[in-house]
Structure formats: C-alpha cells, structure tokens
C-alpha positions as CSV (number, residue, x, y, z in Angstrom):
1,X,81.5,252.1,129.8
2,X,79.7,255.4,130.9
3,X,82.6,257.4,133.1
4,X,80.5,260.6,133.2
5,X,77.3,259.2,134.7
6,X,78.9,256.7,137.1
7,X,81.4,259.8,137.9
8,X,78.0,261.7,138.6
9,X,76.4,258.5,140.3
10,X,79.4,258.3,143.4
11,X,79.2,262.2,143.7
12,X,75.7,262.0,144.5
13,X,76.0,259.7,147.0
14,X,78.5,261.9,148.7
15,X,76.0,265.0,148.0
16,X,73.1,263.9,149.3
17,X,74.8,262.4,151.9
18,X,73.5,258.4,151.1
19,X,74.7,255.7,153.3
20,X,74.6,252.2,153.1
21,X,74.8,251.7,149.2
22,X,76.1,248.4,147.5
23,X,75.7,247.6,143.8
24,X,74.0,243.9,142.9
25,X,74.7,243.4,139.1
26,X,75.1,240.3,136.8
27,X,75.2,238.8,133.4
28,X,78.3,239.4,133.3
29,X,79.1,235.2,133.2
30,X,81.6,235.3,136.1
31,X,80.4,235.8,140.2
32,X,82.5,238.1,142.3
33,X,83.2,240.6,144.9
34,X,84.6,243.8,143.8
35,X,84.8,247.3,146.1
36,X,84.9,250.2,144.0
37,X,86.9,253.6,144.4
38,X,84.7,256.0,145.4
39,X,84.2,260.0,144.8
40,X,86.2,262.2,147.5
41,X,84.5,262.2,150.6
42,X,82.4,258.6,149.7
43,X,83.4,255.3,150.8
44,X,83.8,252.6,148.7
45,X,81.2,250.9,147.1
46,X,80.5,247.0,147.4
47,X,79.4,245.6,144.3
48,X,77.9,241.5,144.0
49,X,77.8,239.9,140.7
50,X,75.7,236.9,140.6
51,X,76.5,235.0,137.4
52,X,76.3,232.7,135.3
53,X,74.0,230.1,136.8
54,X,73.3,228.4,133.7
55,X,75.7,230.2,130.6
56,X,79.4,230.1,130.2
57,X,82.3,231.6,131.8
58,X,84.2,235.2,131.0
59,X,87.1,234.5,133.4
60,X,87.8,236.7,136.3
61,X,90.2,240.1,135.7
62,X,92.0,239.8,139.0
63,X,92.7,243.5,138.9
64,X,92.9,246.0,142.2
65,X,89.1,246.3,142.8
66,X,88.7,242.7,142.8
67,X,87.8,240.4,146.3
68,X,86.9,237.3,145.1
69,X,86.0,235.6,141.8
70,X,84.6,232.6,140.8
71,X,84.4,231.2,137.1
72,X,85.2,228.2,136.3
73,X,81.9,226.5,137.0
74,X,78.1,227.6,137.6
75,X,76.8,229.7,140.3
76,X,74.7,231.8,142.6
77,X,74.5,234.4,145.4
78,X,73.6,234.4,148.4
79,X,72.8,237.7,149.9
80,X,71.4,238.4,154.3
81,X,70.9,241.5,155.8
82,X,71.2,241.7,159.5
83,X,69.3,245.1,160.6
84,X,70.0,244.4,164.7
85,X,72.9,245.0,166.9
86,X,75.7,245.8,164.8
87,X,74.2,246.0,160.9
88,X,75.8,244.2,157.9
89,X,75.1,242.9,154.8
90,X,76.3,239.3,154.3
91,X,76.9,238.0,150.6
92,X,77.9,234.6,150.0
93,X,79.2,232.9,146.6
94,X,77.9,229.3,146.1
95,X,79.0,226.8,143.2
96,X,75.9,225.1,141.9
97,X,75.6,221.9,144.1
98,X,76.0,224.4,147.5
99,X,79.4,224.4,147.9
100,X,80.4,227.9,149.5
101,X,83.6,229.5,147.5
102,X,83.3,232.8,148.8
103,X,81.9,235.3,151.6
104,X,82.1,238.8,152.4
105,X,80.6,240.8,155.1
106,X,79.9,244.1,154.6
107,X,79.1,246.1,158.3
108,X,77.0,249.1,157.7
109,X,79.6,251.4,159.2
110,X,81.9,251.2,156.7
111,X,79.3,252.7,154.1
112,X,79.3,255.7,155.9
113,X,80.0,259.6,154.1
114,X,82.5,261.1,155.6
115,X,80.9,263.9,157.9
C-alpha cells in the first residue's frame, strides 16, 4: 500500500550494501511463502507470513511472487537458523495439530548484493 517507501526500503538494502534480509509479517489470516522482486542490483527478498492461528481465512492470491500458501485451516510458523557450515534460514508452515504443509530453505548466499 506504500510503493514509495518500500521502493526506498529495497534500494537501501542495495545501498548500504545489507545481506541476509527476509521479511516476517502476519495478520494477514492466510500463512505463506512469498519471494519478492527486488531493487536492481538486490536479490530477492523472502517474506514469512504466520497467520491466522486462531481467526479466519483470506484465501491465498496464487499470483507470481507466491511459494506456498496455506488457508484453509489454522496455523503457525516455524522458523531455524543454522549459523555453521553452509548458513540458511529454515521456515516451516504447520497446520494446528503439527502437520507440516510447507517448507522453505532459505541459504544465506542467495541474499547476497550483487558486488
């Protein structure tokens, strides 16, 4: 809803030269796994929604960005980091009762500016 600022937002990742950045948002009643275009120069950026746990559903978009989605019951994330040997960030969508119904795993290389 604010193109300007998240216009600015990717830029300065690729300014400042930031690595290693994924989004963790929510309440937005569905879970999913989305990688978002970044500025020129950037890498894509991971985002994890973790919703709703305990509210009702929005249904998933299923549009380019998308992953995964999951919406048509409650839910949670699951989120490791793994800092030795090769890094990655791990995020895992569970239904309620445990039931993994999605998992992505992010390696820290690909988060990388371009040089």
């Amino acid at each position: 809803d604010f193109p300007e600022a998240w216009d600015r937002l990717r830029q300065s990742i690729v300014d400042n030269q930031v690595n290693g950045v994924l989004l963790l948002t929510g309440d937005i009643h569905r879970s999913e796994f989305r990688l978002l275009d970044p500025a020129s120069g950037g890498y894509g950026l991971p985002e994890l929604t973790s919703s709703p746990l305990a509210s009702s559903h929005s249904g998933c978009r299923n549009d380019a960005g998308q992953k995964d989605c999951s919406d048509d019951d409650d839910y949670f994330m699951g989120v490791s980091v793994e800092t030795q040997g090769s890094p990655q960030v791990t995020a895992s969508i569970y239904r309620w009762d445990g039931q993994l119904q999605h998992s992505w795993e992010i390696p820290l290389s690909e988060l990388q500016v371009q040089p």
